[in-house]
N, C-alpha and C positions, 0 to 999 in steps of 0.2 A: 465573654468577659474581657478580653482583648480590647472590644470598642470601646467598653464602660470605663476601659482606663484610658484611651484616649483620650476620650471625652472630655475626663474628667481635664489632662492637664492641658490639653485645647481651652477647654472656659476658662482654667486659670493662668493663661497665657492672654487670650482676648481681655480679660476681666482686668489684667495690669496695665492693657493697654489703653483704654478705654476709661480709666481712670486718670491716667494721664492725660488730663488738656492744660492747655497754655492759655492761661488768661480766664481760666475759669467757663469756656465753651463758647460757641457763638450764640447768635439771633438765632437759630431752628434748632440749639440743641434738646428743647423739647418733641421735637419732633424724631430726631434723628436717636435710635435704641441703644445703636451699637452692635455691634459683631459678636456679643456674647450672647446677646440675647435671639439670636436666629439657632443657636445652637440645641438647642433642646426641641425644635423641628428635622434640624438638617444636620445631621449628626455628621455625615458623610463628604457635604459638601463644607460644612469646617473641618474636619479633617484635612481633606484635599488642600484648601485654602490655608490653612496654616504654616503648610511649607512651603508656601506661592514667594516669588519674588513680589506679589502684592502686598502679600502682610508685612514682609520685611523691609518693604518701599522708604520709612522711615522709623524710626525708634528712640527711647531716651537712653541716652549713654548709660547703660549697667551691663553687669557681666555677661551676661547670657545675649545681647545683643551685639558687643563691639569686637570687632574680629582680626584688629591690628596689634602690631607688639608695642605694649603701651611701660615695656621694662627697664625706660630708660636711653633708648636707641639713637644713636643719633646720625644722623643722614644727611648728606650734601648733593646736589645737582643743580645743574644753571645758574651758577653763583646764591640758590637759595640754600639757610639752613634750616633743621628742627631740631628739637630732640621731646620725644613721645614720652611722658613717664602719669604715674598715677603718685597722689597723696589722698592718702587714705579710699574715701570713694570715688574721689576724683578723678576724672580724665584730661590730663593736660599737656599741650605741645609750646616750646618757646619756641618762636620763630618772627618772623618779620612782620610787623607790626606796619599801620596806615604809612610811616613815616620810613620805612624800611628795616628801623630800628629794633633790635628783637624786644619782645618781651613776651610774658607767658600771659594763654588765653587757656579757660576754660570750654573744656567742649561738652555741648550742653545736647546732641543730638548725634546717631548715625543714619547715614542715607546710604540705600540700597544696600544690596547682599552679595552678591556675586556676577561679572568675576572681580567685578573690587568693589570697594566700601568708601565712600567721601564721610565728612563728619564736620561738623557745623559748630561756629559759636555764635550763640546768643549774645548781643552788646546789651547796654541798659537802654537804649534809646527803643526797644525791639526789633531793632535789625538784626536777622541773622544772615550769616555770611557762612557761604564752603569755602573750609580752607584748598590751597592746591593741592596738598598732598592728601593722596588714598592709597590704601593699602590692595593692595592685590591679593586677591582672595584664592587664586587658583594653586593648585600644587606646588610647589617647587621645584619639582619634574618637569612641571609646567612656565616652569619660570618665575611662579609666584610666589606668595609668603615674602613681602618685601614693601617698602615703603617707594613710591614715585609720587611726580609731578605729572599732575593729569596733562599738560600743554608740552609734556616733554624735554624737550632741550633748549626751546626757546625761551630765553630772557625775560623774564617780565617785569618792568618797573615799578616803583608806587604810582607814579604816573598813567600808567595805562589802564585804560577803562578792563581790562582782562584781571587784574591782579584784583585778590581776595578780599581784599574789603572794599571796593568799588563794586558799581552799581549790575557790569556784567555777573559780578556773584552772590549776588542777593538773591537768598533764598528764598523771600517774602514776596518776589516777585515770579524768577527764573522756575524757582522748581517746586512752592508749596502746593499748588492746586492739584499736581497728578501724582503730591506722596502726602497726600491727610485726605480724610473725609470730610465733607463738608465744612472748605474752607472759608474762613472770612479773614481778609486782608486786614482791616481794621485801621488802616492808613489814616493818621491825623495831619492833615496838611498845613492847618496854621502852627502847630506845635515840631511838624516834621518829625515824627513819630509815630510806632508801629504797636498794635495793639491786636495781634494775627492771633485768632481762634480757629478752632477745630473740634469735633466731637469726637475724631478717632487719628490717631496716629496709623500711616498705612493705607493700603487702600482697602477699606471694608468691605462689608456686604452693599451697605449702602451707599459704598464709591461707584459703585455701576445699576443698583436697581432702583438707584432715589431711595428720599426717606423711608422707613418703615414703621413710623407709630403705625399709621393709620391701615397697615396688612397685620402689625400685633393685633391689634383691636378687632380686625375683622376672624383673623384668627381663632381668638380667645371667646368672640362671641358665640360661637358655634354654629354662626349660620351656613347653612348650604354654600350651592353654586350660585347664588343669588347675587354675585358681583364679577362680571369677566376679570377685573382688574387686582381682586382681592384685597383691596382695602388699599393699594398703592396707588397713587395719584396718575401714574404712567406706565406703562410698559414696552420697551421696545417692539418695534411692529414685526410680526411675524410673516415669512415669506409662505407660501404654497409650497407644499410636500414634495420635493425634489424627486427625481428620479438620475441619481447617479449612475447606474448600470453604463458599463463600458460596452460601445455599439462596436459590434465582432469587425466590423470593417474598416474602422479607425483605431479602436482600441481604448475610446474615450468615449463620455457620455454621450449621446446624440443630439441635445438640447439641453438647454437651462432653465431658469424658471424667473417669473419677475420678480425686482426686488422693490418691494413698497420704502416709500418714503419714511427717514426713523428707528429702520431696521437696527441689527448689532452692529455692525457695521461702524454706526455711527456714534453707538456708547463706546464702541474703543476707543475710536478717533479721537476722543478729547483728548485722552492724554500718549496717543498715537500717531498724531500728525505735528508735522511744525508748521502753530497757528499761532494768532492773538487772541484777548478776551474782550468777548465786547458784550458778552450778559453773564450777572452770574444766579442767573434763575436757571440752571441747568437742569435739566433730568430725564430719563431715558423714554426714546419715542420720538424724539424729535429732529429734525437734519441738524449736523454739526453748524452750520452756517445761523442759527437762531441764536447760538451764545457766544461762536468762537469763529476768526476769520482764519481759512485754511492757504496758505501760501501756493503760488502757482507753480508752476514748473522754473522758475526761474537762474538764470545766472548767476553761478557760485553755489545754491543750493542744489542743485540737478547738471549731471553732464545734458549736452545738446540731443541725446535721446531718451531721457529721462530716468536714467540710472541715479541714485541717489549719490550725491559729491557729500555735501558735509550733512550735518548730524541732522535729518531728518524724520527720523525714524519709519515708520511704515506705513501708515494709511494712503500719503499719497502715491508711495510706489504701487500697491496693492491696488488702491484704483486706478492705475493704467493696463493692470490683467485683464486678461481676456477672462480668467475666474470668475471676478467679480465683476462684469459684463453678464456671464452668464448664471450669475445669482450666489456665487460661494460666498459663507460666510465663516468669520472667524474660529467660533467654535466647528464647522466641519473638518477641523488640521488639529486644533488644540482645545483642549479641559479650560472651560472656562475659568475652575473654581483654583486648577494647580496652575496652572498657564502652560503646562507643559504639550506636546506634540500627542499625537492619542497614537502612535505608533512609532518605533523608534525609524530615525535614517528617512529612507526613501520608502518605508513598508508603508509611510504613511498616505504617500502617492497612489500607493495601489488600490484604495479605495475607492478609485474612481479611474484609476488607469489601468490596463492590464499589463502589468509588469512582464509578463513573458515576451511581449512586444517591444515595448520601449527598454527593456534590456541586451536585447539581441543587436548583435555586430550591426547588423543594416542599420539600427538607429541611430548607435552610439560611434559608431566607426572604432568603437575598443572591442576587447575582448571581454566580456563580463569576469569576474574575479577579484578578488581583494585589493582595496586600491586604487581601482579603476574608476574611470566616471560614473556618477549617478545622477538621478534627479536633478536634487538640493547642489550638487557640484556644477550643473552645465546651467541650471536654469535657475540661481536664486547666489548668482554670486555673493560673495560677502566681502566686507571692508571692515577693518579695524577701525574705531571712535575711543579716543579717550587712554589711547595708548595698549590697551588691553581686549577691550570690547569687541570681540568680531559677531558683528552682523548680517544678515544674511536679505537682499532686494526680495523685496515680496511680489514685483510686477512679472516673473515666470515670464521670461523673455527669452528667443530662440538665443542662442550664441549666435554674436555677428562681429567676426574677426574682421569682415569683408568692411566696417563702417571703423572703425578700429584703424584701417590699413588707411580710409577715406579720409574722415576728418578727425580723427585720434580719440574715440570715445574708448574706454576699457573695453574690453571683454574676457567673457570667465576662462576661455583658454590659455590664455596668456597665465595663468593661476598658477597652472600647471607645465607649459610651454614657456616658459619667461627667457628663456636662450634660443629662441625663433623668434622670427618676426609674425605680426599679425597678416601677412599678405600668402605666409607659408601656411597659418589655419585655416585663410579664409578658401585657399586651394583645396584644403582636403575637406571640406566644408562641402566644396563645390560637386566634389566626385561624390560624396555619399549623397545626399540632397538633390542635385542638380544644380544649374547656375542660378534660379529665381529663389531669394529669398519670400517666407511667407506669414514675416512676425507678425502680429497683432499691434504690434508701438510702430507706427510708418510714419514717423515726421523726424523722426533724426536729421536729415537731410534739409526741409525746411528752417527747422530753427537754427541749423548751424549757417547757414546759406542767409540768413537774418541777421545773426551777430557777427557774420564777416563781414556783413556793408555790400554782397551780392543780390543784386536789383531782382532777380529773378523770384526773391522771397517774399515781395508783395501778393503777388495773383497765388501762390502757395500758400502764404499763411490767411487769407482772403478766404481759399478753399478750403483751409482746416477749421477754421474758424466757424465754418457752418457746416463740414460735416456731424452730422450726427453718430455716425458708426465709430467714429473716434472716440474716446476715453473724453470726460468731459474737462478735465485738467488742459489737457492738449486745447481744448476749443479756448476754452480760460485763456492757457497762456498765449497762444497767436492772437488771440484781441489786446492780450499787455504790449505784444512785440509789435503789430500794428504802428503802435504810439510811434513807431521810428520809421513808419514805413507811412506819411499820408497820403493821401490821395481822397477825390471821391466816392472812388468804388472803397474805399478801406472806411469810410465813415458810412457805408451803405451796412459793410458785413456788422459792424456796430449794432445799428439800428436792428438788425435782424435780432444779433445776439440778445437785444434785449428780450425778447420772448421765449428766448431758449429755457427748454424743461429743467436746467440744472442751477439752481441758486446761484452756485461760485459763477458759471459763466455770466447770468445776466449782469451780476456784481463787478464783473469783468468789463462787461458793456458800456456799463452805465462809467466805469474808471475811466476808457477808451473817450467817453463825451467831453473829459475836462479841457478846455480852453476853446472849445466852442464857442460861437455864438450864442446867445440863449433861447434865440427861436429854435436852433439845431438843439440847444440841450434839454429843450421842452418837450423831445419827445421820450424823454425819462420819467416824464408825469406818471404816466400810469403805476409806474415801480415806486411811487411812495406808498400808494396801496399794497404792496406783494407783502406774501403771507409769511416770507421769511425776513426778520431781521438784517442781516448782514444786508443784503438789497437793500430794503429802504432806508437807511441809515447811512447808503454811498450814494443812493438820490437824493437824499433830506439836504448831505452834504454839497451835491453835484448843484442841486438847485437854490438852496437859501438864501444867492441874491436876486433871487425871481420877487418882481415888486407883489404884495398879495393882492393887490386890487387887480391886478391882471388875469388871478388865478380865480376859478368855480371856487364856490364856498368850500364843496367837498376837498378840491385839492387843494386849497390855504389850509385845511384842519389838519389832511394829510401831512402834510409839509411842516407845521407846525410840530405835528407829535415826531415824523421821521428825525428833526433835528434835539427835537428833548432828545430822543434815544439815542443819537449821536453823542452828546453832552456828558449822557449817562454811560457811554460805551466811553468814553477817554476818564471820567471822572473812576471810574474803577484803577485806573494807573496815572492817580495825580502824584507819585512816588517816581515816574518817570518825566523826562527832559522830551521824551518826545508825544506824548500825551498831551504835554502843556503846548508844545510847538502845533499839534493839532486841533488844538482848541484856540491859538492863535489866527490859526489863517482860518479859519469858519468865523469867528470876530471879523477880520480883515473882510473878509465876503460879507459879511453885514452890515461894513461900513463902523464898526465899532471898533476903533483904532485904540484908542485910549487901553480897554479892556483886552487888545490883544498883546500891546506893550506890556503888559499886569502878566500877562499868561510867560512872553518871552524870558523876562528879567526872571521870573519862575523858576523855569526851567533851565537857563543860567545858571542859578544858584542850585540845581541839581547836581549839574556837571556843565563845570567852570568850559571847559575842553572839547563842550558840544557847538565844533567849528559851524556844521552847517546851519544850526538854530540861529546863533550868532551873525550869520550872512544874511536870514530871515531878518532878526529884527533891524541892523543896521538898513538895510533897505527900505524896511517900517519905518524908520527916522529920515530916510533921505527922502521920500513922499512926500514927508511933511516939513520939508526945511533943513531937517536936524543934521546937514552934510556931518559938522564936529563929531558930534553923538555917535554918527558911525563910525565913525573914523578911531573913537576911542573906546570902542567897543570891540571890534574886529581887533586893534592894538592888545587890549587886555586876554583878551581869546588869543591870540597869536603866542603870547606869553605863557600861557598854558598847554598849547600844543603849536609849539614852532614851524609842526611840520605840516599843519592843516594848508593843503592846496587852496581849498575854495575858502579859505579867509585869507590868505596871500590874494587870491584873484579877486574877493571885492574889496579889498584895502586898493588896489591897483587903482578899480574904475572909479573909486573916492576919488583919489590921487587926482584922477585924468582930471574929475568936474570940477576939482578945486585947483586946474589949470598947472600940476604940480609934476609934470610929463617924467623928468630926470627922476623922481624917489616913484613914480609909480610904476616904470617899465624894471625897478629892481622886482618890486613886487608881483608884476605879470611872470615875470621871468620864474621865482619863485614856484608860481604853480603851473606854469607850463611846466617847468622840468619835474617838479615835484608829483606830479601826476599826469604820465603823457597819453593817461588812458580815456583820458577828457578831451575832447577836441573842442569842446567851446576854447580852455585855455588856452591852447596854443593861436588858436587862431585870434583872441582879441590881443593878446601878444604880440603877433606879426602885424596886424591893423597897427597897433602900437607903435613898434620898429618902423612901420613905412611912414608914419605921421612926424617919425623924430627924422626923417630921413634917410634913414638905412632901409633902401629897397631893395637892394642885393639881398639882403640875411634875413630879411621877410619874407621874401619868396625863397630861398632856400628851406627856411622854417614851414610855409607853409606846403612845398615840395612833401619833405617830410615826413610830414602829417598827414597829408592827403593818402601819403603809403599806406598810413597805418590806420584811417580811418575813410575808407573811398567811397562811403554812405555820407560823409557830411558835405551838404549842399552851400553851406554856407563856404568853407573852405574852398572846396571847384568852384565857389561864384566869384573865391577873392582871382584865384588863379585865371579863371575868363577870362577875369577883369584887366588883369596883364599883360595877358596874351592879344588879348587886341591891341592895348597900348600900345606893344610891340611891334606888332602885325603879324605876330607869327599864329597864320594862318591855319595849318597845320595842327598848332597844339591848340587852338581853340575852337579847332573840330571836333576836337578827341573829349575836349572837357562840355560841351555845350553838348555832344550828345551823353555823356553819363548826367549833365542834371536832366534832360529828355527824359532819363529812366527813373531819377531820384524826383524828380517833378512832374509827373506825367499830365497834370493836369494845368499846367502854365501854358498858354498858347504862344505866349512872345517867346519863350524860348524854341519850342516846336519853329519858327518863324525864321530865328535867328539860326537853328541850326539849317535851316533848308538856302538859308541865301549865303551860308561858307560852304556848302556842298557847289553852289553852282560856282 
């Protein structure tokens, strides 16, 4: 009797929701049932999914969904204010308006549930925007029950692309596809306006199993087992029957099992990894890399051993596990339908680990008892996002105080240890263990030894880049990090990569080909053919100024459709400034200049403040004559963000060709200091200084900078350069062999260095 009542206010709960669309439903809301209608099947798993942070993913502002004090309250932080109150059913905040200015908005929407709640307003144009402030959902014990600013304590301007009604917080972009069902953007680009449909608020049944008419219908028919698929178009692909059992001798399963391409895996990842969208023919069964591009381990989003830094969330942590290596999938930890853990704590470990083992002193160097370390504490550290949010790294990575002590990556003991140094964990680390670490993530070391400018990280990332036993993110991102490291063995590990078993890496490969020659980037042909999207789509792009008559019929047809798909893949975000920018330079590569100035002025007019778009097109004008046109272009952009470095820097080299040295070394100067994290800056700055006569403070500058970036070739070339002038002998031994290392495939400098040895 119990269930019959669930039920009941589960359908009438789905049934509210589900009625509610915006805009009247999209293009497949004939197709798409709704989450009310699986419920008279699956009685159980609506239950489950009802209290899901899924269903509650988004909602319309009414009582029974919005979970902040809406009594009037009013709140100040970082020079921002609000005050939260209701008129009649209304939910509404005054607060700081496009212009700064307060005035009261309506909020027409909540996003997510716990541990806080953001809440949206709908404009007329169909933008919606999150406001900054969310409410904190967690106890008050807990610190919550309270109104913040999701960015905290820093500042934010109307100006800056972060604050609320700028483009960083468009909803219609940032966050709608992984909190609605069966989204459509509805983007009207000559009108600049939004027209976003949905069949379900939340993420439904059919937010991870695709549409369901066509399983109602198979259902309702009453046919047999007469369809593996059951009337759904796809279904993720299922792995071979695991055999979990913990092998007595380790304590952990003995093997894994393989995982077929499409698996679940990959229906989480859409809205569990940080990607872009480049198909929205989504549906389950297929590699993430068919609809959405998954970001690599990169800089700023990843510490140097692949620990998650900013808001990534978890798919690409989780594929650098040795788990998921050895076939785990998501639902073996959590309830698909609640999301929740299928065991509380660390019991859920034991599943597959024998807990009597890995609790015991010898493993843990603690004591077992309350408090002490587990699992989820040594091997799934977590970071706070969003001021509240603690999350937890899904890649099950040993504790490595000892890389910590190395090159400053966090680790989880420090969590608990934060009054020791990491060189005092990595000691006790040592004694229980031995001295040989044995993680599964072994390129920490590589990629930091890459973003220092340490030469040693070619033949390194060369090797990672084709191991196979490595996590295939790791191969991915050493063919990005490559780019800074050439040579011809680094364009050889390229060419290999293109055949690698993993979508993201060959797509990696084929990125690695750009500023090739085209006989070198023609051996990306075959990958117009590959059976995943995201591939052909960075070859369509890599190739499209390949002349056709050069190419087989088969690969001009190729080529042809790779770049529709490409067209189609930025055409889904004509809403964005850097969409337009990427449909500019594929123009550019086509020799259609005309139509990529149409794309740039675009995407200007998206965001006035899009400094490096801006650097784009003025350079489209100086190709063609238009030195002015730059010039007052980069001007008006500067106006908008005064502090843009690379439009200071090419307002500069304007300057230089319009013979105008005195106003353009203000300007170099500008973005040297303004960003000394560039070493082009500074170094055509000091070129600059030595040109206006000051070679003293040129070479100091480029002193400098050579500190701070000892990978840039250009920089040791100027300093060579000097040094022989000089004849200080000595110092342009020291720099003609680091370009030896940073050039290794130049012969005249191998040459040069051998006749200042003698």
């Amino acid at each position: 009797m119990a269930l019959v009542a669930i039920v009941f206010v589960t359908t009438a709960f789905l049934s509210s929701r589900a009625s509610s669309q915006h805009g009247g439903g999209g293009p497949a809301a004939g197709i798409h049932v709704g989450s009310q209608t699986c419920v008279g099947c699956h009685a159980a798993q609506a239950v489950a999914w009802t209290g899901s942070h899924h269903a509650h993913a988004m909602d319309h502002a009414r009582p029974e969904t919005m979970r902040g004090d809406f009594s009037g309250v009013v709140v100040e932080s970082a020079g921002m204010k609000a005050r939260f109150f209701r008129e009649g059913d209304a939910y509404r905040v005054e607060t700081g308006g496009s212009d700064g200015q307060p005035a009261i908005f309506t909020i027409s929407h909540s996003l997510g549930w716990e541990p806080l709640q953001q809440y949206l307003v709908t404009f007329p144009d169909g933008r919606i925007q999150t406001l900054p402030w969310a409410w904190d959902t967690r106890p008050t014990a807990a610190g919550g029950q309270r109104w913040f600013l999701v960015y905290g304590d820093d500042p934010i301007a109307p100006s800056d692309g972060r604050y609320w009604t700028r483009l960083q917080q468009n909803w219609n972009h940032m966050c709608a596809e992984c909190h609605t069902t069966d989204l459509r953007k509805g983007y009207d680009a000559a009108a600049d306006r939004f027209r976003t449909t949905w069949s379900e608020l939340g993420v439904g049944c059919e937010g991870c199993h695709g549409s369901g008419g066509g399983h109602v219908a198979w259902a309702r028919s009453g046919a047999a087992n007469d369809d593996a698929l059951k009337g759904f178009a796809s279904i993720a692909a299922t792995r071979p029957a695991p055999d979990w059992a913990p092998d007595p001798t380790t304590g952990s399963p003995a093997s894994g099992v393989a995982r077929p391409a499409g698996d679940e895996v990959e229906t989480c990842a859409r809205c569990h990894a940080r990607r872009g969208q480049i198909g929205i023919d989504w549906r389950p069964g297929r590699p993430l890399a068919e609809t959405h591009s998954p970001v690599s381990l990169s800089v700023g989003l990843f510490e140097d051993d692949g620990q998650m830094k900013d808001e990534v969330f978890n798919d690409q942590a989780f594929k650098q596990s040795l788990m998921y290596r050895k076939g785990v999938v998501c639902s073996d930890c959590h309830d698909p339908h609640s999301g929740k853990v299928r065991a509380a704590g660390s019991v859920v470990c034991g599943q597959c680990h024998q807990p009597e083992r890995f609790e015991s002193v010898a493993h843990t160097g603690h004591t077992p008892g309350s408090g002490k370390p587990d699992c989820i504490g040594c091997h799934m550290p977590a970071k706070t996002y969003m001021q509240v949010d603690r999350r937890h790294d899904h890649s099950f990575r040993i504790p490595r105080p000892d890389l910590s002590a190395a090159i400053g990556v966090p680790n989880t003991c420090s969590a608990c240890h934060a009054d020791r140094p990491a060189s005092w964990a990595a000691e006790a680390v040592a004694r229980w263990h031995g001295p040989v670490r044995k993680g599964y993530q072994s390129y920490a070391m590589t990629f930091h030894a890459a973003r220092a400018g340490d030469a040693v990280a070619r033949e390194a990332l060369q090797r990672l880049a084709l191991d196979a036993q490595v996590p295939a993110l790791a191969r991915a991102t050493a063919l990005d990090e490559l780019a800074s490291w050439p040579s011809v063995a680094s364009d050889g590990a390229a060419v290999k990569g293109l055949s690698d078993i993993d979508p993201v890496v060959r797509a990696a490969a084929v990125r690695r080909l750009e500023g090739q020659p085209s006989d070198r980037r023609r051996a990306a042909l075959p990958l117009l053919h590959d059976t995943v999207r995201l591939v052909r789509i960075t070859a369509g792009y890599l190739l499209a100024d390949l002349a056709p008559e050069d190419l087989s019929a088969a690969d001009r047809e190729a080529l042809s459709a790779a770049v529709a798909e490409y067209e189609a893949a930025q055409a889904i975000d004509l809403d964005r400034p850097e969409a337009r920018a990427n449909l500019a330079l594929l123009r550019i590569r086509q020799g259609r200049r005309d139509e990529a100035q149409v794309q740039y002025l675009a995407a200007l007019r998206l965001d006035p403040s899009a400094a490096a778009i801006a650097v784009q097109l003025a350079d489209l004008y100086r190709r063609t004559g238009g030195e002015a046109q730059a010039e007052l272009i980069l001007r008006l952009t500067l106006t908008a963000t005064p502090d843009g470095a690379i439009a200071h820097h090419a307002l500069g080299l304007s300057l230089i060709r319009q013979k105008r040295l005195g106003e353009a070394l203000a300007e170099l100067k500008a973005a040297s200091e303004g960003d000394p994290a560039t070493a082009r800056f500074t170094f055509v700055y000091a070129v600059a200084l030595q040109s206006a006569g000051r070679a003293s403070e040129a070479r100091s500058l480029l002193e400098a900078a050579f500190a701070r970036h000892p990978a840039d070739a250009d920089i040791a070339a100027a300093l060579l350069q000097g040094a022989l002038q000089t004849g200080d002998s000595a110092r342009a031994l020291a720099l003609v062999q680091r370009l030896v290392l940073l050039r290794p495939d130049d012969q005249r400098l191998a040459e040069l260095a051998e006749r200042l040895r003698r």
